[in-house]
C-alpha positions as CSV (number, residue, x, y, z in Angstrom):
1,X,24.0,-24.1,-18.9
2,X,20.5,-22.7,-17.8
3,X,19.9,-26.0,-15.6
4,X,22.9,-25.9,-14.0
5,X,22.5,-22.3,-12.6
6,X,19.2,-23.1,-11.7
7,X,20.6,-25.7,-9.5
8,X,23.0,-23.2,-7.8
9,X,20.0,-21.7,-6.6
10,X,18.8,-22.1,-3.2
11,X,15.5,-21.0,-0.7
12,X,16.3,-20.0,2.6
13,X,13.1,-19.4,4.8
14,X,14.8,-16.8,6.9
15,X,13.1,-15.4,10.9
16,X,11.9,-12.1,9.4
17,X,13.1,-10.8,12.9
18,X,16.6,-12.1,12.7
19,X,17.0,-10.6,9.2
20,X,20.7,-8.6,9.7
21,X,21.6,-5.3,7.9
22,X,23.9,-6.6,5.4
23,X,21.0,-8.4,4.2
24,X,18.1,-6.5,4.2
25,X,21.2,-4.2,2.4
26,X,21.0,-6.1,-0.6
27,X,17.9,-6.9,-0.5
28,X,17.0,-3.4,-0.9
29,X,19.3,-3.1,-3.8
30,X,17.5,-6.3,-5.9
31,X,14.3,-4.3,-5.0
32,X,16.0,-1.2,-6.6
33,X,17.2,-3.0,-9.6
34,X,14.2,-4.5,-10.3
35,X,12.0,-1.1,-9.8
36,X,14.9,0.7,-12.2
37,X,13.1,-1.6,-14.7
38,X,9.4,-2.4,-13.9
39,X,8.9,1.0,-12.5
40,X,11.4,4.1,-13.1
41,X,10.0,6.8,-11.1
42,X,9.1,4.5,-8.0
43,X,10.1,5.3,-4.8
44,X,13.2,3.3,-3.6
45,X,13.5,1.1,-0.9
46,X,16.7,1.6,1.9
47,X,17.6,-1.7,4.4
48,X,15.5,-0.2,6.9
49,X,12.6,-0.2,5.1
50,X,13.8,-3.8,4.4
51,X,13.5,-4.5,7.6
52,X,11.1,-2.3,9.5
53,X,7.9,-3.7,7.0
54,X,9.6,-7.5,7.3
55,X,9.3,-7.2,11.3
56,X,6.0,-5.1,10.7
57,X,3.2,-5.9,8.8
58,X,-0.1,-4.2,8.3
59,X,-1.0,-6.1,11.2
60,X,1.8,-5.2,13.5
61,X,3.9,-8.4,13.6
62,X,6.4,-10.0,11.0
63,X,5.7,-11.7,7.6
64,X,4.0,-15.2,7.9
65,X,6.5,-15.9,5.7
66,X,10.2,-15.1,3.8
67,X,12.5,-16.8,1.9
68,X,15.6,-15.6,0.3
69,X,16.8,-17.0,-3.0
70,X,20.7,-17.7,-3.0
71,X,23.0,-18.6,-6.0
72,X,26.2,-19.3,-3.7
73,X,26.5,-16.9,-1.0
74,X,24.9,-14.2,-3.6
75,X,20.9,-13.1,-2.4
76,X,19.6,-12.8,-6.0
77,X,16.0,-12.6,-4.6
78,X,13.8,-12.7,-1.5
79,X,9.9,-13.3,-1.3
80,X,7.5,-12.7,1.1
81,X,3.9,-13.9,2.7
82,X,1.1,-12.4,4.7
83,X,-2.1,-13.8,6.0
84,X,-4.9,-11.5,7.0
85,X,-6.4,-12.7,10.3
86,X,-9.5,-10.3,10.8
87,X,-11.4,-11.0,7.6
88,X,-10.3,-12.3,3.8
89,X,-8.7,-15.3,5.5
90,X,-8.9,-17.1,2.5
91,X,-6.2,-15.3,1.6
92,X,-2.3,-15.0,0.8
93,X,-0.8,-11.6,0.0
94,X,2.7,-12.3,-2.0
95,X,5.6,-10.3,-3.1
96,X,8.5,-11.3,-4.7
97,X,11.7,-10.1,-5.6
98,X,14.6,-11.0,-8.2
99,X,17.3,-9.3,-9.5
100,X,16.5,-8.4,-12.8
101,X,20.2,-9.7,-14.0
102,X,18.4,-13.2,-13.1
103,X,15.4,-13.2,-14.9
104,X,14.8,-16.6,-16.6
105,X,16.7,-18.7,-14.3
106,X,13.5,-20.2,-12.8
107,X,14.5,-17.9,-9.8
108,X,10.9,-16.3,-9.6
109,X,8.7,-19.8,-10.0
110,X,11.3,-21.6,-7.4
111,X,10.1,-18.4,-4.6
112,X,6.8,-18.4,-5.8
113,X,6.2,-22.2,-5.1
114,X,7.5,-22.2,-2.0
115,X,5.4,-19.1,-0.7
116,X,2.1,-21.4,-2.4
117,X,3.5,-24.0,-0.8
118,X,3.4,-22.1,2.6
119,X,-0.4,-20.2,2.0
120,X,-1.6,-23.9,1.7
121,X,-0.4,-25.2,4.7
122,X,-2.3,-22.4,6.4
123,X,-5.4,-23.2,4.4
124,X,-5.6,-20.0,2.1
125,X,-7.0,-21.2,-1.1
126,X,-5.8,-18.1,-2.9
127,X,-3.0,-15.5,-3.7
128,X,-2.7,-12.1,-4.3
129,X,-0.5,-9.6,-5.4
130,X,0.6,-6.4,-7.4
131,X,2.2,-5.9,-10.5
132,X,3.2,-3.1,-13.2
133,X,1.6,-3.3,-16.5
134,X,3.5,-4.6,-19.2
135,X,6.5,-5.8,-17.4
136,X,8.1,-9.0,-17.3
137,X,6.8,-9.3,-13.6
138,X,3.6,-9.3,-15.0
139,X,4.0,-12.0,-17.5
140,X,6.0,-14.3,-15.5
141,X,2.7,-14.2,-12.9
142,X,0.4,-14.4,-16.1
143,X,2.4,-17.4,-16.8
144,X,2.0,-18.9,-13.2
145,X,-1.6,-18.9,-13.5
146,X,-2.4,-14.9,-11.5
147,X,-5.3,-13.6,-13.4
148,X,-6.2,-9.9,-13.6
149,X,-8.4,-9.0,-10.1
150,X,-8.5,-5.1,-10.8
151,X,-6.6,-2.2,-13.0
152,X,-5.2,0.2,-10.6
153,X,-3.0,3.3,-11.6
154,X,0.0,5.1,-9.6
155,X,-0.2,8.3,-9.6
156,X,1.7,11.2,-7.2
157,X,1.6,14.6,-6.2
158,X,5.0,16.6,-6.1
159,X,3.6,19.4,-3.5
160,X,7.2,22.0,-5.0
161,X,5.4,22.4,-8.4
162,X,1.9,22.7,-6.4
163,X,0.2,25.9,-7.1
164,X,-1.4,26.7,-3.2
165,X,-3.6,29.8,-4.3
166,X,-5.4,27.2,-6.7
167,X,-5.2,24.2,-4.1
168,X,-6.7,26.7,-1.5
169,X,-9.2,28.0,-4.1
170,X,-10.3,24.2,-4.1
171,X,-11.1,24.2,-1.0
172,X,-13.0,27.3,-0.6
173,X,-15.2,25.4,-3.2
174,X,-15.8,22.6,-1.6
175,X,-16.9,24.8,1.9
176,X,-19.0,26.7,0.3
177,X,-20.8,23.5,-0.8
178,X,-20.2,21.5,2.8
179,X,-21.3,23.9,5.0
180,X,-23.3,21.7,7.6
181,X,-19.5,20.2,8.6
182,X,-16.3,20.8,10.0
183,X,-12.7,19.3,9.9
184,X,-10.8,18.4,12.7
185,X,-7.3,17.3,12.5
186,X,-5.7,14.3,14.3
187,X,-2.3,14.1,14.4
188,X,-0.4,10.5,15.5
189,X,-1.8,7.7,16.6
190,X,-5.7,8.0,17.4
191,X,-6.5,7.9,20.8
192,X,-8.4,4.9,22.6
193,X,-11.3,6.8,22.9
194,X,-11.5,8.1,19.2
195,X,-11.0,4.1,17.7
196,X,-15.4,3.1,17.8
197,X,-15.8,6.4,15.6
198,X,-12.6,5.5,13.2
199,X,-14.0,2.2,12.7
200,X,-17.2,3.7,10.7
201,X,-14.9,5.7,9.0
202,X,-12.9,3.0,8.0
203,X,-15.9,0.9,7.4
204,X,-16.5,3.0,4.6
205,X,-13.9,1.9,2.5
206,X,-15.9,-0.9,1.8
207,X,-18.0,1.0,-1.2
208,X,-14.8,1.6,-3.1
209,X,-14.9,-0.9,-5.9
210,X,-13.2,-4.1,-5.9
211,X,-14.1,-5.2,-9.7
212,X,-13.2,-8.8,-10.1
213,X,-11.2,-9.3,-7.1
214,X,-12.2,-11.8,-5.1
215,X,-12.2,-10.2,-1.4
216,X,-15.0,-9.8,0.7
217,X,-15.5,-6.3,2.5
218,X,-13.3,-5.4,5.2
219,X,-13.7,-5.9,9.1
220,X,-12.0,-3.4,11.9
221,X,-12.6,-4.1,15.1
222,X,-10.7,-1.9,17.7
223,X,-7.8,-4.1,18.0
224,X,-7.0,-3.9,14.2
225,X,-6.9,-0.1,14.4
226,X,-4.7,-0.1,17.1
227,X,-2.4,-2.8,15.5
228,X,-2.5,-0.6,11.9
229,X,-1.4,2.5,13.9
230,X,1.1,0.8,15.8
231,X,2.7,-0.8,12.9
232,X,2.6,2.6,10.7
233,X,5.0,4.0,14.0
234,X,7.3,1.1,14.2
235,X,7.6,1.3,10.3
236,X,8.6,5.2,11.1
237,X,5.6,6.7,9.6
238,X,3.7,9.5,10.9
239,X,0.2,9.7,10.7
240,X,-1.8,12.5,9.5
241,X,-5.7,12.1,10.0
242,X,-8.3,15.0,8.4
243,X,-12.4,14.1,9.6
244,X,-15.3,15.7,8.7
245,X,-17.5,15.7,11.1
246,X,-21.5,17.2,10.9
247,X,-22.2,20.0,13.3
248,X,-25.4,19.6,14.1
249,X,-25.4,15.7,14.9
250,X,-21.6,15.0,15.9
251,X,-22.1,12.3,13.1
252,X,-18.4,11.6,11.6
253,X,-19.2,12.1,7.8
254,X,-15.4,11.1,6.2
255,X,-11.6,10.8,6.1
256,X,-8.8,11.1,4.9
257,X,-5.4,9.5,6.0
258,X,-1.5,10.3,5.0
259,X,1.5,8.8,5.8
260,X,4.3,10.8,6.1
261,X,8.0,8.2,5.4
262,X,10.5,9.5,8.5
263,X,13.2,7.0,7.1
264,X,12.7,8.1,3.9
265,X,12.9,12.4,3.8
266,X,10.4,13.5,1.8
267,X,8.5,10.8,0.8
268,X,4.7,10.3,1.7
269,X,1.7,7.7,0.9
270,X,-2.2,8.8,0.7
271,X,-3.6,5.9,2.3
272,X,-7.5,5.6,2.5
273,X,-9.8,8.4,1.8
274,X,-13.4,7.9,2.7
275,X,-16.6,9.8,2.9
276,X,-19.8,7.7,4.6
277,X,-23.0,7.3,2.1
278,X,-25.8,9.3,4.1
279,X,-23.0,12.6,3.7
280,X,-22.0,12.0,-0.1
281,X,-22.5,14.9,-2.4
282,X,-21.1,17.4,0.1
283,X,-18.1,17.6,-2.0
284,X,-16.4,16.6,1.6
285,X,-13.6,14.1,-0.6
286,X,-12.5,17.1,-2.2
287,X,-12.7,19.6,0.6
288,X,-10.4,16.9,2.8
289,X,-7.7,16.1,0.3
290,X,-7.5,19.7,-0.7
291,X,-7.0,20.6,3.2
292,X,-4.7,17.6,3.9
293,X,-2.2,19.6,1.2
294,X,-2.5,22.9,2.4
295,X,-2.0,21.4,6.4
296,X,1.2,19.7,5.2
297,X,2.2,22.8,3.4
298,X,2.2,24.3,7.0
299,X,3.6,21.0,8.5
300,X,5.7,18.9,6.5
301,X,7.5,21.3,4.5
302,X,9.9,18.8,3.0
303,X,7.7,17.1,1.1
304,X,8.8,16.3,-2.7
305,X,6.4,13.4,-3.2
306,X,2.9,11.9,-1.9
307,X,1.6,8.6,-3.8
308,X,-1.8,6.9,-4.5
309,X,-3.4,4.1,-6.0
310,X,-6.9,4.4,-7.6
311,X,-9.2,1.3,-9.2
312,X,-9.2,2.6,-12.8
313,X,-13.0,2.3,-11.9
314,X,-12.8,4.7,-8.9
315,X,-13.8,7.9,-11.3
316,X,-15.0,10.0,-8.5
317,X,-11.7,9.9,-6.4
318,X,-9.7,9.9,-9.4
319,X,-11.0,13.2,-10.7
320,X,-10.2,14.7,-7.2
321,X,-7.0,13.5,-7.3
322,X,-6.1,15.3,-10.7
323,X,-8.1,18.3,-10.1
324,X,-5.2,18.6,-6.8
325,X,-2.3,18.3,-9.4
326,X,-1.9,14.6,-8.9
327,X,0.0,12.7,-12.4
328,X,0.0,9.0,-13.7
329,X,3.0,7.8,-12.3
330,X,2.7,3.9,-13.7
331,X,-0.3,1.9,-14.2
332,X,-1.0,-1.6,-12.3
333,X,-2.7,-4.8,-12.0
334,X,-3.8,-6.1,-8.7
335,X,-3.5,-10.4,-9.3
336,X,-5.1,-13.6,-8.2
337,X,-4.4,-16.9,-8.7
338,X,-5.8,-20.1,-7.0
339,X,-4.8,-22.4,-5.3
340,X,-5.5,-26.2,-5.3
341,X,-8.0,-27.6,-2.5
């Protein structure tokens, strides 16, 4: 009986552009499924979502490549594939979908061949992904050859329960310690003339540890910032950018960046926070995060949740994180497998 549903089962390499609401509909309900079991407290997806992130990537323009998984006329699944063009080009990022009413069909391996297939056609010699810790998702990749790159943790901030007095008393703190800089706030996209000093800042994220994964540091020239920024609108989020900058130099000295979800109320994502090695030990990661909540406190309102990912390694930013009320949400693996020459 298992072989013959396996054989019901069908890929469909769909135009990520031409994908229609019904489907990205369903799609985002197999995405909720599976989160309902791999990851409770995650934040759900909606068919725009679906389709806003299908149409545009990180790099402003659609998945390299996606596939839908059909038993009948039934989507049970839906994968996806992305290839970085400024810099780890030897690389596939992956995701993959299936309905956890599926599981154990061969569903997963038939999706996960196909985008392999694909990344080796474009002469990537390796693929990445995420998973949760200790879910099937995980041992299905474990058993597809995906060995562990990094241990990464999810962990949010629920600004409701935050106390402000304390979150402002951290950043008092932090001042008193960073005295030789100031913050200055950039809200939207960055202007043309403010992407050469973003790029350093950006740069920066370099030192953050990538433990066993094999990546090679980061490149941002101009046009990737512009493309980042323009994807993060058309994906209807709004960009919140805190920079510390010296006052006696003009040097930029660090960042941080938060994405605030328009199509999803109340829902936000910490993206990179980064402070540059001559102006370390300024407790300037602290004194930004800790502003960043008490501007959105004035700004966004609304907000019930913002989420993070930390390398378990990461122990400086982590401790900032929890000293601003931020809780272990679920805990991660970032995975690599290779691919054959």
């Amino acid at each position: 009986m298992a072989a013959v549903s396996v054989q019901r089962v069908r890929m469909e390499r769909v135009d990520p552009l031409a994908l229609d609401n019904e489907t990205a509909e369903r799609l985002a309900a197999n995405a909720n499924a599976l989160m309902a079991a791999d990851n409770p407290r995650g934040t759900p997806a909606t068919a725009a979502t679906i389709t806003v992130h299908a149409r545009y990537s990180t790099e402003n323009r659609p998945y390299d490549g996606m596939w839908l998984a059909r038993d009948r006329d039934d989507v049970i699944g839906h994968s996806s594939l992305e290839l970085s063009t400024w810099s780890n080009t030897h690389m596939g990022m992956v995701f993959c979908v299936v309905h956890p009413a599926h599981r154990g069909r061969g569903v997963g391996r038939q999706l996960l061949d196909v985008q392999a297939a694909a990344a080796s056609d474009a002469d990537r010699s390796m693929l990445m992904t995420f998973a949760m810790r200790d879910t099937p998702t995980e041992r299905f990749l474990a058993a597809n050859g995906f060995e562990v790159g990094q241990l990464n943790t999810q962990r949010r901030i629920e600004p409701p329960r935050l106390d402000y007095a304390a979150i402002e008393a951290l950043a008092g703190e932090a001042a008193a310690v960073a005295t030789d800089y100031e913050l200055v706030r950039l809200d939207g996209p960055a202007p043309e003339e403010w992407l050469p000093e973003l790029r350093t800042l950006t740069e920066a994220i370099n030192d953050a540890p990538l433990d066993d994964a094999d990546l090679e540091p980061d490149v941002f020239p101009l046009e990737r910032l512009r493309a980042y920024d323009d994807a993060l609108a058309a994906r209807g989020q709004h960009v919140y950018r805190l920079m510390a900058r010296h006052r006696t130099t003009g040097d930029w000295a660090g960042r941080t960046t938060l994405c605030v979800d328009k199509l999803r109320p109340g829902v936000a994502f910490q993206e990179d926070t980064s402070v540059l090695r001559a102006h370390r030990g300024n407790r300037l990661g602290l004194l930004l995060k800790a502003t960043m909540l008490l501007w959105m406190q004035e700004q966004e309102p609304g907000l019930t949740s913002i989420d993070t990912w930390n390398a378990d390694t990461n122990s400086h930013m982590i401790a900032v994180n929890e000293r601003l009320g931020a809780f272990v949400l679920n805990r991660g693996y970032l995975l690599q497998r290779r691919l054959p020459a």
